[in-house]
LOLUMLO-875404 format. One line per field, with one value per residue (C-alpha): residue number from 1; chain; y, x, z. Coordinates in Angstrom, 1 decimal, always signed. Example, Ala and Ser with C-alpha at 12.3 -4.5 7.8 and 13.67 -1.06 7.14 Angstrom:
! residues 2
k [1,2]
c [A,A]
yy [-4.5,-1.1]
xx [+12.3,+13.7]
zz [+7.8,+7.1]
//
This chain:
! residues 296
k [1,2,3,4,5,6,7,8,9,10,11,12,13,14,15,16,17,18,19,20,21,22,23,24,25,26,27,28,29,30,31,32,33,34,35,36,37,38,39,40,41,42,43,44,45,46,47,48,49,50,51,52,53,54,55,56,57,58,59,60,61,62,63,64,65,66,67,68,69,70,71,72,73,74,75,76,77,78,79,80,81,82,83,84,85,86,87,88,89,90,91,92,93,94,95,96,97,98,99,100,101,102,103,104,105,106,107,108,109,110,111,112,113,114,115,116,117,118,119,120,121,122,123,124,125,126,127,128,129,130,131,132,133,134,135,136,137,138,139,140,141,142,143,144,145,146,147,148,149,150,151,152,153,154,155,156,157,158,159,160,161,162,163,164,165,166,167,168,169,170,171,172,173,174,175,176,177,178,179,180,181,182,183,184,185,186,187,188,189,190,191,192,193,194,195,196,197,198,199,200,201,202,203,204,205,206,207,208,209,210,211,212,213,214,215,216,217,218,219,220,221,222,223,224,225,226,227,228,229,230,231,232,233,234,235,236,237,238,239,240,241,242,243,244,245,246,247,248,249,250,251,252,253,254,255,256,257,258,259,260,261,262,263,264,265,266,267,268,269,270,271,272,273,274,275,276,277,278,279,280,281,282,283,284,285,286,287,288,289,290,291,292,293,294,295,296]
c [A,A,A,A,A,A,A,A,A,A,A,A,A,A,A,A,A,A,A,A,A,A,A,A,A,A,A,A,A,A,A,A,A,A,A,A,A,A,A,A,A,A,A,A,A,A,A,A,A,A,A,A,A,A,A,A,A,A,A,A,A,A,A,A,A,A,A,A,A,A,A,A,A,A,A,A,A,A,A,A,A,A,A,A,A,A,A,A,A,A,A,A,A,A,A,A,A,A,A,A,A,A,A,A,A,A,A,A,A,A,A,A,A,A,A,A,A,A,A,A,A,A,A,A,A,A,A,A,A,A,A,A,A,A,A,A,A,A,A,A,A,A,A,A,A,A,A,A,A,A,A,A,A,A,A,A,A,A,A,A,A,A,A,A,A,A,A,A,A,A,A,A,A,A,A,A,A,A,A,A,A,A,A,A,A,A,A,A,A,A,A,A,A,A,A,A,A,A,A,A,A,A,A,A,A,A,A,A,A,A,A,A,A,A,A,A,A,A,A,A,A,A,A,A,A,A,A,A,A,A,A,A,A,A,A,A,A,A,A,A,A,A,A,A,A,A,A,A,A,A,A,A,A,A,A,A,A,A,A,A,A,A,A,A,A,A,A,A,A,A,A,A,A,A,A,A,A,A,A,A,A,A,A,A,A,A,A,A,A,A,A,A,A,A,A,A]
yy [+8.1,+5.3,+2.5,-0.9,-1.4,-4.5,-7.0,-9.2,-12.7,-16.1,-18.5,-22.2,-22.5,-19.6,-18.0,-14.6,-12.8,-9.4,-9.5,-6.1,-4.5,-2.4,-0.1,+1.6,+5.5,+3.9,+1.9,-1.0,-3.8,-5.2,-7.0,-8.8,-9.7,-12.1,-10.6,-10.0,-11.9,-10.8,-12.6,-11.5,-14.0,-12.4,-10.1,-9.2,-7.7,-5.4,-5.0,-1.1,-1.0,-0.9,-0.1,-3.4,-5.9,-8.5,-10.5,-12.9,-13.3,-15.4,-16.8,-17.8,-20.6,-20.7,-17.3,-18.5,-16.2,-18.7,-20.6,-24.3,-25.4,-27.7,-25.0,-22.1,-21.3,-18.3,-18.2,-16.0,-14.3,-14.4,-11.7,-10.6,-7.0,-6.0,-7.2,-9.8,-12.7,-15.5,-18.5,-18.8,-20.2,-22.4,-21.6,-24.7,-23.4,-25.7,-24.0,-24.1,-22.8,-21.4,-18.3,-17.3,-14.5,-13.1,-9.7,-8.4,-10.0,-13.0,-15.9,-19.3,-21.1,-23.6,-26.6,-26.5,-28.9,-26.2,-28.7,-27.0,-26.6,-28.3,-25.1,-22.6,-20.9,-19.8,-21.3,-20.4,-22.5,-25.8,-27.5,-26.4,-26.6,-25.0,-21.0,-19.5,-17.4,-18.8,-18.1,-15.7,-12.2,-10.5,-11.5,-9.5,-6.4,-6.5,-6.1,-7.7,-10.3,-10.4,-14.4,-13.4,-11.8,-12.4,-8.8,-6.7,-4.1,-1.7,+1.2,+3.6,+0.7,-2.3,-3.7,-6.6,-8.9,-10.6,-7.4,-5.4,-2.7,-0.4,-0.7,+2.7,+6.2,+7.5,+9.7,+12.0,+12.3,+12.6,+12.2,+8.7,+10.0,+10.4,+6.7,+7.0,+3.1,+2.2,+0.1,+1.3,+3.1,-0.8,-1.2,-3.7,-5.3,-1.7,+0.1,-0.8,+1.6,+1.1,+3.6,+3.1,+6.7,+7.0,+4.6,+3.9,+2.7,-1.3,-2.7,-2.0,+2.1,+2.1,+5.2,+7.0,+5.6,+6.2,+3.5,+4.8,+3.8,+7.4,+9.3,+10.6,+14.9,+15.8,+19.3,+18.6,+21.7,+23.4,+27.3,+27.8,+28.8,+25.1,+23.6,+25.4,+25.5,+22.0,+20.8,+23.6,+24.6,+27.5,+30.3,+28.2,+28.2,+31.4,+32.9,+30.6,+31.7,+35.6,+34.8,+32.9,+35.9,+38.8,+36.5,+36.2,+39.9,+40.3,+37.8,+35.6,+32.8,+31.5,+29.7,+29.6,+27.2,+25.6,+24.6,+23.9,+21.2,+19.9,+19.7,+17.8,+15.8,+13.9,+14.3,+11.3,+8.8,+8.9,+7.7,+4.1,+5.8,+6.7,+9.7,+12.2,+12.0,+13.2,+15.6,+17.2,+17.2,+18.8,+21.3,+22.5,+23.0,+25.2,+27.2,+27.6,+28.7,+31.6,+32.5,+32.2,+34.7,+36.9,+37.6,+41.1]
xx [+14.9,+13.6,+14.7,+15.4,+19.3,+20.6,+19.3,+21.4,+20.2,+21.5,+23.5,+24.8,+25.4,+27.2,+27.3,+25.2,+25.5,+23.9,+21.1,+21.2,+18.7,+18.2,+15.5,+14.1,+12.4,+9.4,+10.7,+10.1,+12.9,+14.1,+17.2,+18.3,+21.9,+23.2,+26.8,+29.3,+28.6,+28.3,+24.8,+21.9,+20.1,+16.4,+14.8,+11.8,+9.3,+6.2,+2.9,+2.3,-1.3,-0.1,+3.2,+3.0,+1.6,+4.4,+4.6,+7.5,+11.1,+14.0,+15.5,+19.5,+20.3,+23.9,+24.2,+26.1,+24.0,+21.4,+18.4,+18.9,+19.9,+18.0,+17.0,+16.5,+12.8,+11.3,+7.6,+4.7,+2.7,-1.3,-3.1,-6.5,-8.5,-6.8,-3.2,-2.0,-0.4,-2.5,-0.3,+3.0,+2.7,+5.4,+6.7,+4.6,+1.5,+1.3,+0.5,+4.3,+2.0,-1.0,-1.7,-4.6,-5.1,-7.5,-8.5,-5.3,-3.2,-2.0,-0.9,-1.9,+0.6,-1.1,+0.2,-0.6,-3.8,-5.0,-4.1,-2.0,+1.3,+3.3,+5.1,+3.3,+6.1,+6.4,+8.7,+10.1,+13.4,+12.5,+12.6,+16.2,+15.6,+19.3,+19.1,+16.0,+17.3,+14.7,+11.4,+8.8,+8.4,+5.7,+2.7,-0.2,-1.0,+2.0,+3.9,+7.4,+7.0,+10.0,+10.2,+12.1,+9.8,+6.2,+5.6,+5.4,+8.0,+6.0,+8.9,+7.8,+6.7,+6.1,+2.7,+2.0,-0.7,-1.5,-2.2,-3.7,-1.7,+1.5,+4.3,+5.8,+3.9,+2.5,+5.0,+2.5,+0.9,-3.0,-3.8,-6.0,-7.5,-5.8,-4.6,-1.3,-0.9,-4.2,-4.3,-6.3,-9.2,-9.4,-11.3,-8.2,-10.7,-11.6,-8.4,-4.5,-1.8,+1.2,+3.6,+2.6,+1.4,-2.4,-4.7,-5.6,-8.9,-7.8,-8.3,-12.3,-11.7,-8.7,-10.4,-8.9,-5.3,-2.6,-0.6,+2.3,-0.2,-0.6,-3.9,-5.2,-5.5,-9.3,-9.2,-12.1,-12.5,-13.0,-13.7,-17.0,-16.3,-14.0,-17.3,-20.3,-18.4,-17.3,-18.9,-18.2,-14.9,-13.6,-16.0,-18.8,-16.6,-15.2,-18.2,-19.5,-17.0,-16.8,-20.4,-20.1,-17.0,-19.7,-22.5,-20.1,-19.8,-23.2,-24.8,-21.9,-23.5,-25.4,-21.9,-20.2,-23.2,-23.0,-19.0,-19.5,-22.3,-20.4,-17.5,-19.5,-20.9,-17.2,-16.7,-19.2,-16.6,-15.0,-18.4,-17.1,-14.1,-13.6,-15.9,-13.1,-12.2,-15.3,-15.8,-12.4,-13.1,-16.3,-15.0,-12.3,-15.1,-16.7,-13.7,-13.1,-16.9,-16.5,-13.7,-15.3,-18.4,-15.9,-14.3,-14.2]
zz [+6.5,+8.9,+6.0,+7.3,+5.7,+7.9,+10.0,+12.2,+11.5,+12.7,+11.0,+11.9,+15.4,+17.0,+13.6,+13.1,+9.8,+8.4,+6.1,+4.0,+2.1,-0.8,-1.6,-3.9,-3.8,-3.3,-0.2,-1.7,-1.4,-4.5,-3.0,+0.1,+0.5,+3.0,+3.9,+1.8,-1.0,-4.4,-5.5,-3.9,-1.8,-2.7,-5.4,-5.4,-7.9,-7.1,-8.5,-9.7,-8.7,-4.9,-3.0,-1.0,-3.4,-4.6,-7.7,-8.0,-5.6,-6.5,-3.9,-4.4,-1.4,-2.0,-3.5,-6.3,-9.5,-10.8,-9.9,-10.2,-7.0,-5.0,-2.7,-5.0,-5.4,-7.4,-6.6,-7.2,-4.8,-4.7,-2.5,-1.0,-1.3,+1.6,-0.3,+2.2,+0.6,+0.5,-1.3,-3.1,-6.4,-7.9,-11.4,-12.5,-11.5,-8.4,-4.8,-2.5,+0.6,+1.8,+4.6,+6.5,+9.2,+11.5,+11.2,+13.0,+11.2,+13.2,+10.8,+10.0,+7.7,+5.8,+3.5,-0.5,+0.9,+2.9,+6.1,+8.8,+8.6,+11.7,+12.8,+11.8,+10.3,+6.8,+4.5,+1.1,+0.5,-0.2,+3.4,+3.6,+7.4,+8.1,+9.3,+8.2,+5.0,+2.5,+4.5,+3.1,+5.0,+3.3,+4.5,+6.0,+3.9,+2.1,+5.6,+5.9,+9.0,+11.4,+12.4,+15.3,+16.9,+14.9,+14.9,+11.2,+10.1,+8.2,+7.2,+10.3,+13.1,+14.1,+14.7,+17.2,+15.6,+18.8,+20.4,+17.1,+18.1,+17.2,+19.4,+18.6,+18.8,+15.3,+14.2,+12.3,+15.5,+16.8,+12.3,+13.8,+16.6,+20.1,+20.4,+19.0,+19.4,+17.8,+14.5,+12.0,+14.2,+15.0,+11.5,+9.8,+7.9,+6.1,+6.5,+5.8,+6.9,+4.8,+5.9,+9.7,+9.6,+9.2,+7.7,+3.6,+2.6,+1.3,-2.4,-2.4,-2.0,-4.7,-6.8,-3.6,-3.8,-6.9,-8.0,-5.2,-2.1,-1.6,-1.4,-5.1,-5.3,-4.4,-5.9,-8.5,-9.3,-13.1,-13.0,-14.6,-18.2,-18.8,-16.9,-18.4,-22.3,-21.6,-24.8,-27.5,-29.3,-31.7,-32.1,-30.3,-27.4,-27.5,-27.1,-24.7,-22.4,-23.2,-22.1,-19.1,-17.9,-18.2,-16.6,-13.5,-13.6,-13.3,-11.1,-10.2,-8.2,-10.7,-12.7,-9.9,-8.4,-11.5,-11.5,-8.0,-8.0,-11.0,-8.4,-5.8,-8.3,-8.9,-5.2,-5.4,-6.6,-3.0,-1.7,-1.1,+0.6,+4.3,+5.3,+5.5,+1.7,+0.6,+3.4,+2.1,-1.5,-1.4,+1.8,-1.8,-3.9,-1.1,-0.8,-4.7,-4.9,-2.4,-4.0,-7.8,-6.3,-4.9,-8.2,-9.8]
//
C-alpha cells in the first residue's frame, strides 16, 4: 500500500531504535511510537478541510502517558494557502517557532522573533538536544520532512527541495506530462501534489478539492425536465415535465441546449481551477447533450 510503517532512527550513541507509525484510511498519521513502548511518542490531529493540514501533536519525551514533563510539548500548527506549516503555536498562545520556504520547498527555520534559527533545523521538544525524537516533520505542504536526509516523504515519493524535483518515477505515469520526475509542471507556487501522483490546485482552487484532498465529481449535469421544471412542484411540475418529455420528442435540441448551457454555466465555478477541470466538466455536458438529442 506504499505506507510508511517504520523508520530506523538513531538513538544515544551506538543506539538505533524503530520509529513506527500508524495510519489511518486516509493515510494520515495519528501516532508515532518509538519502539516497544506502550505510550505513543506523538499524536497528531488533522484538519478536515484538507488531507495534509495539521492542527495540534502531543509529543510524550519519556513516553510515560502524560504531558507534563519538561520536554513534552503539544503545540498547534499554523499554515499558508498552499498548507505548509508556517509556525508552531504554544498552548499559551505564544509562537515555539517560525518556518519559511522558497517556492520548492527548501526550509528556513526561524526563531519565535522571526531571527534565524542557528541550525536550521526544526525543533519540537523543548531544546532536549539528545536524539532527535521531538523535532517537527510536517512542514512544506503538509509533507512529512525526513531530517536525515532533508528530502519530503509524501506517501508515493520523495521530493528533493533543493533540486524541485521527484526522485522516484510517477507511478500513475505520463498524468503530468512526459517528465515523470517533474514537480508540479514546475508551478509549486499554484499546484501541490499530495499523494505524489499528479498535481491539486492549492488552497485558492478548493471549490475543486473535497475535504479528502481528492478532486470533487464534475458531472453537472441535470436532464432537462429537473432543469427546465426546476422551479414548479405538484401539478405545476407534473405537467411541466410531461411537457418538456413530448417537447424532446419533437424538437429535441431545443431542452437539451437548455440543460446543457445550464450545465456549462456551473462548469464556471472551476474557472479559478487548473484549465483541465473545466475542460472536463464541460467535455460531460457535451457527451450527456448528444446523448439527450439522441433520445427516442
Amino acid at each position: 500500500m506504499h505506507r510508511r510503517i517504520r523508520k530506523c532512527v538513531g538513538g544515544e550513541p551506538g543506539e538505533d531504535a524503530w520509529n513506527v507509525f500508524y495510519h489511518n484510511t486516509s493515510w494520515q498519521v495519528l501516532e508515532v511510537r518509538r519502539a516497544e513502548n506502550t505510550h505513543p511518542q506523538d499524536q497528531f490531529l488533522w484538519g478536515a478541510n484538507y488531507i495534509d493540514a495539521p492542527v495540534v501533536r502531543w509529543h510524550d519525551s519519556n513516553w510515560d502517558g502524560d504531558y507534563a514533563d519538561a520536554y513534552d510539548t503539544i503545540l498547534y500548527y499554523t499554515y499558508d494557502g498552499n498548507y505548509s506549516v508556517t509556525a508552531l503555536v504554544k498552548t499559551d498562545g505564544s509562537v515555539y517557532e517560525r518556518y519559511a520556504y522558497d517556492p520548492y520547498g527548501a526550509l528556513g527555520v526561524l526563531e519565535a522573533d522571526f531571527s534565524a534559527d542557528p541550525d536550521n533545523i526544526p525543533d519540537g521538544d523543548n531544546g532536549y538536544g539528545g536524539p532527535p525524537y521531538g523535532r517537527n516533520e510536517i512542514l512544506y505542504c503538509g509533507y512529512r520532512h525526513d531530517p536525515e536526509s532533508g528530502m519530503y516523504h509524501v506517501r508515493h515519493r520523495y521530493y528533493h527541495p533543493a533540486l524541485g524535483r521527484w526522485i522516484n518515477r510517477d507511478p500513475a505515469g505520463y498524468v503530468d506530462g512526459m517528465d515523470l520526475y517533474e514537480y508540479c509542471i514546475s508551478n509549486p507556487v499554484n499546484l501541490l501534489d499530495y499523494m505524489g501522483e499528479y498535481k491539486l490546485p492549492g488552497k485558492g482552487c478548493s471549490k475543486c478539492i473535497d475535504s479528502s484532498g481528492g478532486r470533487k465529481p464534475l458531472d453537472q449535469w441535470n436532464d432537462p425536465e429537473d432543469e427546465i421544471c426546476s422551479g414548479h412542484s405538484g401539478v405545476t411540475g407534473w405537467l411541466c415535465k410531461r411537457w418538456v418529455r413530448i417537447h424532446l420528442k419533437m424538437a429535441p435540441k431545443s431542452p437539451c441546449m437548455f440543460a446543457k448551457s445550464a450545465c456549462d454555466g456551473r462548469c464556471g465555478e472551476f474557472l479559478s481551477c487548473p484549465k483541465e477541470d473545466m475542460s472536463k466538466c464541460t467535455a460531460i455536458c457535451a457527451m450527456h447533450y448528444v446523448t439527450c438529442i439522441g433520445k427516442d
